[in-house]
C-alpha positions in Angstrom: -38.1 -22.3 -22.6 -41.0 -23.9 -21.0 -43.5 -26.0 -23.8 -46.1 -26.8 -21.7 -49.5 -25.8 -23.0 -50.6 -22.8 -21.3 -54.4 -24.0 -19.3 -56.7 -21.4 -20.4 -59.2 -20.3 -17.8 -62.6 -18.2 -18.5 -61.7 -16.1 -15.5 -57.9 -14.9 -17.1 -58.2 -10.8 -17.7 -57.2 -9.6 -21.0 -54.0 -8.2 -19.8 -53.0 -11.5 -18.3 -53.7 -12.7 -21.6 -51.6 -10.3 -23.2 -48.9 -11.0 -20.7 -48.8 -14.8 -21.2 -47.8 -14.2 -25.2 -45.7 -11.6 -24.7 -43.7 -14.5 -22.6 -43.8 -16.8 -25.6 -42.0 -14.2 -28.2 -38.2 -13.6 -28.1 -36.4 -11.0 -26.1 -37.0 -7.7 -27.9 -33.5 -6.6 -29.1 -31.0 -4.6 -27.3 -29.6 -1.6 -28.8 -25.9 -1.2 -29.0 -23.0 -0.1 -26.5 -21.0 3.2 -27.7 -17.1 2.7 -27.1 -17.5 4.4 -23.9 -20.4 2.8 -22.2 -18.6 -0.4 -23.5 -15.6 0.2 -21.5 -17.7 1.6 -18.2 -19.3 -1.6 -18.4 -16.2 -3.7 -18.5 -14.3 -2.3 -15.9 -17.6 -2.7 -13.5 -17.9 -5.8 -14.3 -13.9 -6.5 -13.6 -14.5 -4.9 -10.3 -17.2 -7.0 -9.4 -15.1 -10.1 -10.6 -12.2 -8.8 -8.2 -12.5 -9.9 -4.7 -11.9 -7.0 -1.9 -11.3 -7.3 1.6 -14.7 -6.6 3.2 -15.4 -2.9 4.6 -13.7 -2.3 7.9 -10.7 -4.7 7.3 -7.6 -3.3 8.5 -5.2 -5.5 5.6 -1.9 -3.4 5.1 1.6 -3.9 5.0 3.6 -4.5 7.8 5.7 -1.9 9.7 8.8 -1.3 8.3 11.3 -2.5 7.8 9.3 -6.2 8.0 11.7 -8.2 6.2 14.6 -10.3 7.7 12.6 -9.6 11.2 8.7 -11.3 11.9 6.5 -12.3 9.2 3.1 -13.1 8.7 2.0 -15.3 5.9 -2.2 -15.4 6.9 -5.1 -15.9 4.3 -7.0 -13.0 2.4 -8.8 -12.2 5.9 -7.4 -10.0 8.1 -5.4 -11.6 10.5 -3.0 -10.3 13.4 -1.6 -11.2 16.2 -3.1 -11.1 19.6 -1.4 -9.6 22.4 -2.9 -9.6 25.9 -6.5 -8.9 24.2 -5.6 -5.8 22.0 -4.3 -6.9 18.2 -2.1 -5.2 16.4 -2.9 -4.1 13.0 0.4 -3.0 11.3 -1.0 1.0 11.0 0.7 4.6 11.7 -0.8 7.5 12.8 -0.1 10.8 14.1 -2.3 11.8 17.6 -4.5 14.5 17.5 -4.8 13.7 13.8 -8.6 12.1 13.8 -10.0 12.2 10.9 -9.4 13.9 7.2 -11.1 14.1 3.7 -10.3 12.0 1.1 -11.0 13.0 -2.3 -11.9 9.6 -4.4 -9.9 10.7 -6.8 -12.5 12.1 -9.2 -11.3 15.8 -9.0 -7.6 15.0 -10.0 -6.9 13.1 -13.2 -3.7 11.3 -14.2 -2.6 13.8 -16.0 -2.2 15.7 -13.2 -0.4 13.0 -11.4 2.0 12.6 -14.2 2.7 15.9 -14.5 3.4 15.9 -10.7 5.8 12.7 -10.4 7.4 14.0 -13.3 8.7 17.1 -11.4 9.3 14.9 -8.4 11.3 12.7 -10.6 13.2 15.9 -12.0 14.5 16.6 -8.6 15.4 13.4 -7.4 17.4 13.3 -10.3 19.3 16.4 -8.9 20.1 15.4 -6.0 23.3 14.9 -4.4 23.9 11.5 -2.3 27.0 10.5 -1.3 27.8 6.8 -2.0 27.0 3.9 0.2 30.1 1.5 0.2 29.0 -2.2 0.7 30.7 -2.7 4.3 28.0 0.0 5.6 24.7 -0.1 6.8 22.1 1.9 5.4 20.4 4.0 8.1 16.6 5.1 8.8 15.1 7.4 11.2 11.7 8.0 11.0 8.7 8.4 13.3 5.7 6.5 13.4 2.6 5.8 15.5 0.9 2.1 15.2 -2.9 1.7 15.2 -4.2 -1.0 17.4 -7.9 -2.4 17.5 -9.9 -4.3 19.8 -9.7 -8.5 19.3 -13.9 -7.6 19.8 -13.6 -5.0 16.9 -14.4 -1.9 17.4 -12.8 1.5 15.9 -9.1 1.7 15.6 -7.1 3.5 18.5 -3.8 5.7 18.1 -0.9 5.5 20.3 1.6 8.4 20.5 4.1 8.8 17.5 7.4 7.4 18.3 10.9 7.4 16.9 11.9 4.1 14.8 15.7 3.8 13.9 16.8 0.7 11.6 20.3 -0.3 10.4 20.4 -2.3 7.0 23.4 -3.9 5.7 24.3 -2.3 2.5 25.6 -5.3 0.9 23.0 -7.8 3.0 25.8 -9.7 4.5 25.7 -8.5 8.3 23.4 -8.1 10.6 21.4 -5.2 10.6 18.9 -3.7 13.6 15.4 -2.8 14.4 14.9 0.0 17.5 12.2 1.1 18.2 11.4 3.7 21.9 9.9 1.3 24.3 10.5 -2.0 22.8 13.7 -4.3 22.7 16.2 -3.9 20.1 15.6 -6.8 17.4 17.9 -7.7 15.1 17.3 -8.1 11.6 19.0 -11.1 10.2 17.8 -13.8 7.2 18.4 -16.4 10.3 15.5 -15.0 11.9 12.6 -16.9 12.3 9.7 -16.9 10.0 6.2 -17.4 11.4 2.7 -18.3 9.8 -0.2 -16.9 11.0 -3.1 -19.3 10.1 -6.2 -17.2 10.9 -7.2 -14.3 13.9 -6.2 -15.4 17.1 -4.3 -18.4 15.8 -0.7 -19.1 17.8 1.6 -18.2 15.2 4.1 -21.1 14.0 7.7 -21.2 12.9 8.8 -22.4 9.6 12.3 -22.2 7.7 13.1 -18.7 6.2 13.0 -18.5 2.3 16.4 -17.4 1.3 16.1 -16.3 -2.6 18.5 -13.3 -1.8 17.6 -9.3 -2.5 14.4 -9.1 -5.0 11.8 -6.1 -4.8 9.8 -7.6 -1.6 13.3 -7.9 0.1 15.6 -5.6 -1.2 19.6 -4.4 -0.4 20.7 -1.1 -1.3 23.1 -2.9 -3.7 20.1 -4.3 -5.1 17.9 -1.0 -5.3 21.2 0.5 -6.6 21.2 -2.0 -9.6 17.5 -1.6 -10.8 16.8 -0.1 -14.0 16.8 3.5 -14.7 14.2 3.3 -17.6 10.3 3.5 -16.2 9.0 0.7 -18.5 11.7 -1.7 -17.8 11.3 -0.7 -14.1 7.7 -1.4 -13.7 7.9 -4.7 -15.6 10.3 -5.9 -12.9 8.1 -4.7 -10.2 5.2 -6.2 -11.6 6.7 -9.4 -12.9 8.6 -9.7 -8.8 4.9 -8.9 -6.9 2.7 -10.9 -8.8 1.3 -13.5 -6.5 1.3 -11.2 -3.4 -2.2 -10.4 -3.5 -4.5 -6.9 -4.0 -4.6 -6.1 -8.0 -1.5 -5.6 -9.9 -1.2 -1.9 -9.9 -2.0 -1.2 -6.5 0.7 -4.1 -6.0 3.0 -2.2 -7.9 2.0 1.2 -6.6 2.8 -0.2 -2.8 6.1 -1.9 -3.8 7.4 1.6 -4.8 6.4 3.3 -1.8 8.3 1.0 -0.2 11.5 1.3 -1.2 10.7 5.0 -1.4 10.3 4.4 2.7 12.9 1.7 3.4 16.0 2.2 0.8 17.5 4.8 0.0 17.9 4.7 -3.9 20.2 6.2 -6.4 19.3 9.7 -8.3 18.6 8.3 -11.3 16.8 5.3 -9.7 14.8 7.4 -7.7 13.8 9.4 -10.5 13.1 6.1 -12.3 11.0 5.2 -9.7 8.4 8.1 -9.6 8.1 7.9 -13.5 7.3 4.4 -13.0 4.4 5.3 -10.5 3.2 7.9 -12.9 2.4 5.1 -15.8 0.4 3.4 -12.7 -3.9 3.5 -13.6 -5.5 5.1 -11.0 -2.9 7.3 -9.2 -4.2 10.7 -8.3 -3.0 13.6 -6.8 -4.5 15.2 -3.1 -3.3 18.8 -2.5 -2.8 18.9 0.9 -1.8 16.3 3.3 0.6 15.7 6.1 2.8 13.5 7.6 3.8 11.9 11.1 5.0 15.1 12.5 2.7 17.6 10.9 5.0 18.9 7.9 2.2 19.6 5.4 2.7 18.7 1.6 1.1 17.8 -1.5 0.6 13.7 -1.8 0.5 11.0 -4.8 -2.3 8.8 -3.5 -4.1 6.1 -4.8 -7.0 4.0 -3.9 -7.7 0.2 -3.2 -9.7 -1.9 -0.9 -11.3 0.6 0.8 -7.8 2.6 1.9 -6.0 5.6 -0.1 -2.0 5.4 0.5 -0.6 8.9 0.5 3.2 9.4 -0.4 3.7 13.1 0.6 6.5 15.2 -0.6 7.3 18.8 0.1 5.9 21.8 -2.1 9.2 23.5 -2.7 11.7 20.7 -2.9 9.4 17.6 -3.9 11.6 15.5 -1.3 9.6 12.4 -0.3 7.8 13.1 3.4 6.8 9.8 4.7 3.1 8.2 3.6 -0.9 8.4 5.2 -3.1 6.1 4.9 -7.0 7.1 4.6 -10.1 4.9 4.9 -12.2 5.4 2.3 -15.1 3.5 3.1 -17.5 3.1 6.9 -16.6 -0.2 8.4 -15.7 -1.0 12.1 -12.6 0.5 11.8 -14.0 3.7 11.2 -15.7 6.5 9.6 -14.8 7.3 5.9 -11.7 9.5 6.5 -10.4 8.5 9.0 -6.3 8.4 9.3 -5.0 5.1 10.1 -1.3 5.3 8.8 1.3 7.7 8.6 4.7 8.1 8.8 7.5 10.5 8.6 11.2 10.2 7.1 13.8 12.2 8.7 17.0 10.8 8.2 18.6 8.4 5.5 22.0 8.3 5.7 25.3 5.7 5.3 26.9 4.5 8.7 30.0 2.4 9.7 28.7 0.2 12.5 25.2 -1.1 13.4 23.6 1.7 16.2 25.6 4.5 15.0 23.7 7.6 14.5 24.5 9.7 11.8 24.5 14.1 11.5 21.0 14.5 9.9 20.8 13.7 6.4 18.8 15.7 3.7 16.4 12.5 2.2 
């Protein structure tokens, strides 16, 4: 508080006056928080405390499958790599598919999310997978679309949805294969190099792989087989496996499962164990219609983070898993609010004998 005696002047109005003592006294008191108002102001200021990407940055997770193949470790901006002017962004989505609503998950509660993953996980459960011996490959058809923008910014553009077929070794001891239509094969190996990408437009430089063998970032189907079937236990290990890897810890865990939802091909019971896990995940919603790369409409999990909602969507009838959307949420220079800049679609998961050997289609 400032001491200095206050100069007096014979020209000061009586509401100055009154101004300049009301300065001198204490703060008048402030009247007490209920429980709820409390907790609204705690997880405000928690969100201001949490840094976000800024609107309009495109920061998602690679295409898949992006282990054993190219990966970027780049700073919390969004960085990609450059490619005769256009950069590529790492995002699905289906042509003709422009823009969409996106609920911010207001008008469905947890509850309702619970009760929905809990009959998703009820049918996983049931369903009937033949076994995946550990001299096969695990294999993946799926269709997918990437989103490009502009190295000068600009809105996100779509190219058309193509088919994407990878071949995983089962046990992570043979090679396995990326292919996708109009791009070389590339094999997917832990030999294969790793590369950092140190800011936009930065050349990309090699360094040794990390080889800490199958985890949740960089899973095996042996591995996904041997996670545990009991939802707390299971979302410890996810948590305890992705902390580090940026974003907050439940959106962290929220994208690790949907990617072993997309890229393995687990077990019944560890599928089932896997949605319940999702289900004890803050902030996960439920949108009742949304669709996938090739239009097959469904109902979707989604949750939001960072500006983006990612949609798993599953079937109305059989709650199989679809494939995933992706929704901005917020204006930015990728974009209106809305607008779909991921999605993908699963149609085939099946066990195989030899790297580029396509199986009958397979139920996922």
């Amino acid at each position: 508080m400032n001491t200095t005696p206050r100069r007096r002047t014979h020209h000061r109005s009586e509401e100055t006056e009154r101004l300049g003592l009301t300065g001198l006294l204490p703060p008048p008191p402030v009247p007490g928080l209920g429980p709820d108002r409390e907790l609204l102001l705690k997880e405000a200021l928690l969100h201001k405390a949490t840094p976000v990407e800024p609107p309009g940055s495109l920061v998602t997770r690679a295409p898949r499958p992006r282990r054993r193949l190219v990966r970027f470790a780049a700073p919390a901006v969004a960085c990609a790599l450059a490619v005769g002017g256009v950069m590529a962004v790492n995002l699905a989505d289906t042509p003709g598919h422009g823009t969409t609503a996106v609920k911010d998950g207001s008008a469905a509660g947890a509850p309702e999310a619970a009760q929905l993953l809990d009959r998703i996980a009820l049918a996983a459960a049931g369903t009937k997978q033949p076994a995946v011996r550990a001299d096969q490959f695990l294999y993946i058809e799926s269709k997918v679309a990437y989103a490009a923008q502009s190295a000068a910014g600009g809105p996100v553009t779509m190219a058309l949805a193509h088919t994407r077929q990878v071949w995983s070794s089962a046990d992570g001891s043979r090679p396995g294969l990326l292919r996708e239509a109009g791009e070389p094969d590339s094999r997917l190996d832990d030999d294969a190099p790793v590369y950092h990408l140190d800011g936009p437009g930065a050349t990309p430089r090699p360094s040794t792989p990390d080889k800490k063998g199958p985890s949740i970032s960089d899973p095996t189907h042996e591995y996904v087989a041997s996670l545990p079937t009991d939802p707390d236990a299971l979302l410890k290990l996810i948590r305890d496996e992705t902390r580090g890897q940026g974003q907050d810890p439940d959106q962290r865990a929220f994208t690790a499962i949907g990617d072993l939802l997309a890229e393995t091909w687990a077990p019944p019971k560890v599928g089932a164990a896997l949605y319940r896990a999702a289900a004890k995940i803050p902030g996960v919603t439920v949108i009742q219609k949304a669709a996938d790369a090739t239009g097959r409409e469904g109902v979707a999990v989604a949750r939001t983070a960072h500006g983006q909602q990612t949609q798993w969507v599953f079937d109305r009838t059989t709650y199989a898993f679809l494939g995933e959307r992706t929704v901005l949420t917020e204006a930015g220079d990728a974009g209106p609010a809305g607008t779909v800049v991921g999605t993908s679609a699963i149609l085939t998961k099946a066990a195989v004998d030899r790297v580029g050997e396509t199986p009958a289609p397979t139920t996922t």
